[in-house]
N, C-alpha and C positions, 0 to 999 in steps of 0.2 A: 138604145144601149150602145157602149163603146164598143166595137167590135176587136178583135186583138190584131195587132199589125202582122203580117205576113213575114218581114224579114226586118231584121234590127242591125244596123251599123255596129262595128266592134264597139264605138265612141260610145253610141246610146246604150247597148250592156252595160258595158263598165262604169255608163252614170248610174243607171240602177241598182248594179251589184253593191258598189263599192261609195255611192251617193250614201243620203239620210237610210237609206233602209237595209243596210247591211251592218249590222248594227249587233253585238250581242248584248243578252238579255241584263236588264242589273242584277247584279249582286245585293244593291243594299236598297234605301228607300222605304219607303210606309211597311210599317208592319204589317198593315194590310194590305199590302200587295202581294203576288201571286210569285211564289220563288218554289224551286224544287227540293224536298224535305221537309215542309210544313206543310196542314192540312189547304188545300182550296180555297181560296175563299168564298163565299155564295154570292151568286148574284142571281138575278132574272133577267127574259130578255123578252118579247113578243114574236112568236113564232109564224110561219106562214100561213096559220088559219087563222091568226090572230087571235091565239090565246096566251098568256102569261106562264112561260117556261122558267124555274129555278133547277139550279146544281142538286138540288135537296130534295128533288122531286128522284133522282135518281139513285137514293143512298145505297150504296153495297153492290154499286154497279160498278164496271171499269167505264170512264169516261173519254174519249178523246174527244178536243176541239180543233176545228181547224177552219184559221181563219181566211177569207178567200176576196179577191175584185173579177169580177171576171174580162175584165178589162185588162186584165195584168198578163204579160207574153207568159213568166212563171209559172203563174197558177195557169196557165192556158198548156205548159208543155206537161202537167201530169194529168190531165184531163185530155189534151189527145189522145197522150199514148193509153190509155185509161188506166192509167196509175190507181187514183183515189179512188175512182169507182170499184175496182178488184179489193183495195183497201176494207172499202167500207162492205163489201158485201162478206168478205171472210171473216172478219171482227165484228160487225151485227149478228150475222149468224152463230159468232163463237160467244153470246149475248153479251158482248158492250154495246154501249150506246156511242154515236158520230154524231157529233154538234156542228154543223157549216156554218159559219156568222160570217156577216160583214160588217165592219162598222165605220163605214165609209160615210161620208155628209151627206144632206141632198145639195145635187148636184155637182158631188163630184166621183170619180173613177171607182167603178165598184158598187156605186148605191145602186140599189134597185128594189121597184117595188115587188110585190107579192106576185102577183101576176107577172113580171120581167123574172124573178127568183123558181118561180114555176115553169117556165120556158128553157131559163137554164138548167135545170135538174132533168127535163125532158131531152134536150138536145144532146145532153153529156148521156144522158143514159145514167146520172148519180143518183146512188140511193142513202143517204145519210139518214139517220133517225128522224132530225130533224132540222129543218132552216132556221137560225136566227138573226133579226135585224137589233144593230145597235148604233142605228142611226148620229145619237151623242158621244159614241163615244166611250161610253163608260163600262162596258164590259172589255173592250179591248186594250182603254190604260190599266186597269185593273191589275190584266195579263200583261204587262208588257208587250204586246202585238206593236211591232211596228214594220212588217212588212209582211205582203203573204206571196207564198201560204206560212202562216204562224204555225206549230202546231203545239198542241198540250195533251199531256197523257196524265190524267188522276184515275189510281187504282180505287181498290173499290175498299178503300179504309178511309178513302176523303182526301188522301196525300197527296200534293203534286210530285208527281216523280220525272216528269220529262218535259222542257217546254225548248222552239227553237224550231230549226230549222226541219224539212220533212228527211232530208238526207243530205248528202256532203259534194253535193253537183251542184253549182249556182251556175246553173247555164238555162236554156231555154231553146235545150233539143233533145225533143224526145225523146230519140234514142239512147240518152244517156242515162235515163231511168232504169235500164236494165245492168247496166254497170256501176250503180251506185250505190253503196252504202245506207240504207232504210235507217235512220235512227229511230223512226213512231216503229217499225215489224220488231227493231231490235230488243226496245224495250217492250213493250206490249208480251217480246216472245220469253222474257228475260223473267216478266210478272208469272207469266203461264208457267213457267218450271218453278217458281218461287223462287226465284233468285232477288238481289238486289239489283236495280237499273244502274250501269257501270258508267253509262255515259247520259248525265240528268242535263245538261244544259248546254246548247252549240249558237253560233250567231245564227241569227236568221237572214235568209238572204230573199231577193226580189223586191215586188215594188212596195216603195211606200204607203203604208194607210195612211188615207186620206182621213185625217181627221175635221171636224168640225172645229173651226179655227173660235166664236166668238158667235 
């Protein structure tokens, strides 16, 4: 497994940040694609016992997705500081459901198998409902995932109502998660009072998914 670098040159941030995957989400494109105000679209994915997980297995749940490499210094700085982990343990409990996917190719940054996915989840100490592999690809164009962490918030009527960035820090230090902006707490906390989610869509920042090119 790719291990995450220790310290990154200003140069290498700023290719990341501000390279291919810094990128906000579309506006327009396939009907069926994944936009904030319409319902979800379904999909399946194979999960890490290797059973066949759909959106619709979950109906009348809140859903959040959040897509991850663990290769990625990004996804590596809310997993130190245990950002996502706390995430996921206070919104499981408040009974939504946390989808983890990767949909990284084999062989490049972020794929891994079930047993490498299991290791990770041990290491971080993360508890997400469950792992999903999208090894093609196709749950993550879907969503417009094009860096992680991605994140999506569908309430429990099937709506997307939040997809983007996890909050308003594109850095890759720790400590900056406690001064940051949550956009997944804000909306999530926005759903809970019944409010409407004020802020549905931000650029998403870090590394690129690694798609399956061909």
């Amino acid at each position: 497994m790719t291990k995450l670098p220790g310290i990154l040159t200003v140069a290498a941030i700023a290719q990341l940040i501000f390279g291919a995957a810094y990128l906000m989400p579309s506006a327009h494109g396939s009907d069926s694609m994944a936009r904030p105000g319409v319902a979800a679209p379904a999909f399946t994915a194979s999960n890490i016992a290797g059973q066949t997980v759909g959106l619709g297995d979950f109906a009348g749940k809140t859903v959040i997705i959040e897509w991850t490499n663990d290769g990625c210094p990004f996804v590596g700085k809310h997993y130190d500081s245990g950002n996502i982990q706390a995430l996921q343990r206070r919104f499981v409990a408040a009974g939504a459901i946390w989808l983890t996917i990767t949909s990284s190719a084999p062989g490049q940054q972020g794929y891994v198998t079930p047993a490498e996915a299991r290791a990770d989840l041990a290491r971080w100490k993360a508890a997400p409902s469950d792992f999903l592999f999208d090894p093609n690809g196709v749950v993550g164009r879907l969503y417009d995932a094009r860096a992680t962490p991605h994140m999506v918030v569908i309430d429990s009527t099937g709506m997307l109502v939040y997809m983007g960035a996890i909050d308003d820090t594109p850095s890759v230090n720790p400590a900056d998660v406690k001064t940051a902006k949550n956009y997944v707490v804000a909306a999530l906390d926005e759903l809970a009072a019944g409010k409407p989610v004020t802020i549905s869509a931000t650029p998403a920042y870090g590394c690129s998914v690694k798609y399956k090119t061909s």
